[in-house]
N, C-alpha and C positions, 0 to 999 in steps of 0.2 A: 504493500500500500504506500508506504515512503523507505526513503533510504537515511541512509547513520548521515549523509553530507545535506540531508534537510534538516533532521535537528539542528546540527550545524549551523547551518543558513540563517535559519530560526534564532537560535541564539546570536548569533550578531545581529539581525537587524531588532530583536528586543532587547537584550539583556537579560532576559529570564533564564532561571535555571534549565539545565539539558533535562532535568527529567520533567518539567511544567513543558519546557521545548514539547516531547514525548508525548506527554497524553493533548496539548493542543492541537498535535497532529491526527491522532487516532480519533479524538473529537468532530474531526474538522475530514474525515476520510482525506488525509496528506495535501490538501488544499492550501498551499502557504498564503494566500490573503486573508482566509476564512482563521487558520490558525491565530495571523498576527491580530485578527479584532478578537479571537476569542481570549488569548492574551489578557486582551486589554480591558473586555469585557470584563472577565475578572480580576482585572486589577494586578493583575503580575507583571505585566508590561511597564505599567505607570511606575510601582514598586521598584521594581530593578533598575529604572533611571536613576530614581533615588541612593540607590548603593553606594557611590563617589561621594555623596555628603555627608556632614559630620552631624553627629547625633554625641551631645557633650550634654545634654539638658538630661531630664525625666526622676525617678524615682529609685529609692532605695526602700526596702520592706523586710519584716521578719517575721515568723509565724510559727508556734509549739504545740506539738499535738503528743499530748503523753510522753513518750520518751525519745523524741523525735523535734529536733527543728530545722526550718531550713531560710536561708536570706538569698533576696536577689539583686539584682541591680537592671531596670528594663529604662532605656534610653528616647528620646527624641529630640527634635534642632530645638525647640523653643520651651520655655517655661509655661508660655498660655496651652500648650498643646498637656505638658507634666502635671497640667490643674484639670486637662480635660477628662467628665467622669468616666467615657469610654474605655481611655486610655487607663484610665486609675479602676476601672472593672476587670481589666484584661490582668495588669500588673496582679491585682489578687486570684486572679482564675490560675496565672501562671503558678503564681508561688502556691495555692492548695494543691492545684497537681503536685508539682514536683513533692509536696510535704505529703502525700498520699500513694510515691511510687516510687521505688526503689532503682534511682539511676545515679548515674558518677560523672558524665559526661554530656556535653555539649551537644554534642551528636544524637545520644540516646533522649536527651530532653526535650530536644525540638522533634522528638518523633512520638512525643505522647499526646494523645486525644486530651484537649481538655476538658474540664470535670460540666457533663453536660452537655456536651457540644459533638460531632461530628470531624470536628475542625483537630489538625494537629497545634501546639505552639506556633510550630515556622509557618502554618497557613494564617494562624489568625495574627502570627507581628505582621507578615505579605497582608492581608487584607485591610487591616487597619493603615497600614501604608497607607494604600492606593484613596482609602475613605479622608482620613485625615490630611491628606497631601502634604505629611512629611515625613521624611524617614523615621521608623520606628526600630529599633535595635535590644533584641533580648540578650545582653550583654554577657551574664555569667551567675552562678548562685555559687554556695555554700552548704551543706548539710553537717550537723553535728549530731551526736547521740550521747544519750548519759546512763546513769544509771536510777533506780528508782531511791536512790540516797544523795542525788545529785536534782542540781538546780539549773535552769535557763534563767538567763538574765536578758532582757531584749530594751532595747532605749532606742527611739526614734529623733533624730531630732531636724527643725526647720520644713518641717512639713515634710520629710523622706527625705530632704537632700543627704542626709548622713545617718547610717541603722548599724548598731554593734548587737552584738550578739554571743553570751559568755556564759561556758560551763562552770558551775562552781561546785566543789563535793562537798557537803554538810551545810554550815551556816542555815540560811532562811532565803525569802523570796526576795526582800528588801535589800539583803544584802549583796546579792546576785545583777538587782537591778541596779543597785549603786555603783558597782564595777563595771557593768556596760553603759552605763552615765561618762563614768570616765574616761572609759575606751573613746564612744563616739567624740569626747572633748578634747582629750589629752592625744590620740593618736597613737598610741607603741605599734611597734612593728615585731614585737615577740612579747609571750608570756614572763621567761625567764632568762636567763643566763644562755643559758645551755643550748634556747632553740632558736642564738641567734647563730644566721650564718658563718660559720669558718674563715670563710672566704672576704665577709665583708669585715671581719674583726683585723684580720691579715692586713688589710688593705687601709683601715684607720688605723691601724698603731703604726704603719710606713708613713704614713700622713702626716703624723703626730709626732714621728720621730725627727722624721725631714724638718718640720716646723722647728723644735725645738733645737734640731742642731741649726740652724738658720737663723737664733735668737744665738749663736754663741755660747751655747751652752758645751762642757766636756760631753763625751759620751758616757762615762759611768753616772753623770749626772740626768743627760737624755734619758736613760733606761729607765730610771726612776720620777721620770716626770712621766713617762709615755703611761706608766702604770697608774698613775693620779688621775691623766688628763681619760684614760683608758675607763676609769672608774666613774667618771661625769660623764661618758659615753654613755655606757649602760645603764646608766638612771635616766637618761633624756630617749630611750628607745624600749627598755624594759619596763612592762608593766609591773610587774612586785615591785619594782625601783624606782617607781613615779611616785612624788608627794600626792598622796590622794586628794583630791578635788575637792570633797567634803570637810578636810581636817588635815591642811597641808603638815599639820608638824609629824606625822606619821607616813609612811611609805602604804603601799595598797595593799602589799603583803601583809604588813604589820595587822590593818583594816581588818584585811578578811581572816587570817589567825585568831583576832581578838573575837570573832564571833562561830570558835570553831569551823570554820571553813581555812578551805585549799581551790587555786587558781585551776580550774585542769584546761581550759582551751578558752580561744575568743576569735574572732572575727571577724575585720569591722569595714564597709561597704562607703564610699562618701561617690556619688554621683561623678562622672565625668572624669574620676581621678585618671592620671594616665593620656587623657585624650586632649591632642592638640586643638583647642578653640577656634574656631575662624570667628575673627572680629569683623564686625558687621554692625552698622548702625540701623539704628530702627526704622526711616524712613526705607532705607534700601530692604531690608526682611519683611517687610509689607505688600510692598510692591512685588519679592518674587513672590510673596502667596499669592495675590492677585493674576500675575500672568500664570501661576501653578509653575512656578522651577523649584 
């Protein structure tokens, strides 16, 4: 009925994916005009223009179901669209799936049916695409698990621009939520010591050492500074080594000890991190929605 150099075809002159190429052809009995409106008809067409633009805007969210939680981060270009209820329907449709089905990957997530619906993930960010007329990007999640002697701590803050999310063993619920308070505020990029990267410890005490022989310092006296300056590292990156947010004269460690509790995982989601912005002024981002670019 068609051949593999009509998908082909297909996919250059839309940009759609080769398997949407594929069934608009089988739809369309290998008609390449009738394929490219069927495309468009449904919205893949428009959709996949969109791909080349940056989606730095939208939502972060966190959700606990018994011994199970899971966070997302689902994106688009502007903040009016990140307030839109469609788009803030979809974002919770996505994260109850995934907090409802047992996957690890990217790949596997956008191939789950959402709860209710017909539609996969990757069909319903495609769809809303092509409805909202701006790239919509289901970026990435997180899943943790505990135990039934163990707490989730979830903090949202700024409307979802920024959602942490933190196992805690013993303590209480309060106590759980005060530590993902401080994650989403304070930032660390490790629980403790131990699980911060090798490589990047390596590569600050070269930094540190360089500095201080560059200040003139002996080298037996360098060593001994790199280990000082070494030690106000890990307290500006580790979370047990952070002044806690609530009662800076204690560390977060100290925090959660004092209420029998122990730190066991966290992970903390801030919109857009990562992705380069395209600056754009408002009169010009109006106008392309108006002409639809």
């Amino acid at each position: 009925m068609f051949k593999a150099s009509d998908v082909k075809e297909l996919r250059e002159k839309t940009g759609a994916g080769m398997l949407d190429c594929k069934k608009a052809l089988e739809a369309t009995e290998g008609n390449m005009e009738k394929a490219i409106d069927w495309l468009r008809e449904n919205g893949i067409a428009k959709a996949a223009k969109k791909e080349t633009r940056i989606a730095a805007e939208g939502l972060t969210l966190a959700k606990e179901d018994l011994n199970n939680a899971t966070i997302i981060e689902i994106n688009c270009e502007t903040d009016f669209v990140a307030k839109n209820e469609e788009f803030k329907a979809m974002a919770d449709n996505i994260l109850t799936t995934l907090l409802k089905n047992d996957v690890n990957t990217m790949e596997e997530a956008n191939k789950l049916k959402l709860a209710n619906s017909d539609e996969t993930i990757e069909e319903a960010v495609v769809n809303l695409t092509a409805k909202l007329g701006e790239k919509i990007s289901f970026r990435r999640f997180k899943k943790l698990t505990k135990t039934d002697n163990q707490y989730f701590g979830i903090y949202s803050h700024m409307g979802g621009k920024i959602t942490a999310l933190v196992v805690v063993d013993g303590a209480n619920n309060e106590v759980s939520k005060d530590v993902a308070m401080h994650v989403a505020a304070m930032n660390p990029t490790a629980v403790k010591r131990s699980d911060v990267d090798p490589e990047l410890v390596e590569r600050e005490s070269h930094i540190i050492k360089e500095q201080v022989l560059a200040e003139g310092k002996p080298e037996a006296i360098a060593e001994k500074m790199v280990t000082g300056r070494l030690n106000k590292f890990y307290k500006e990156i580790c979370l047990e080594e952070q002044p806690f947010i609530k009662e800076n004269s204690m560390d977060v460690k100290t925090y959660v000890e004092n209420n029998n509790g122990t730190i066991i995982d966290m992970v903390r989601f801030a919109v857009g991190e990562g992705i380069e912005k395209k600056q754009e002024d408002f009169a010009e981002e109006v106008m392309n929605q108006v002409n639809g670019n």
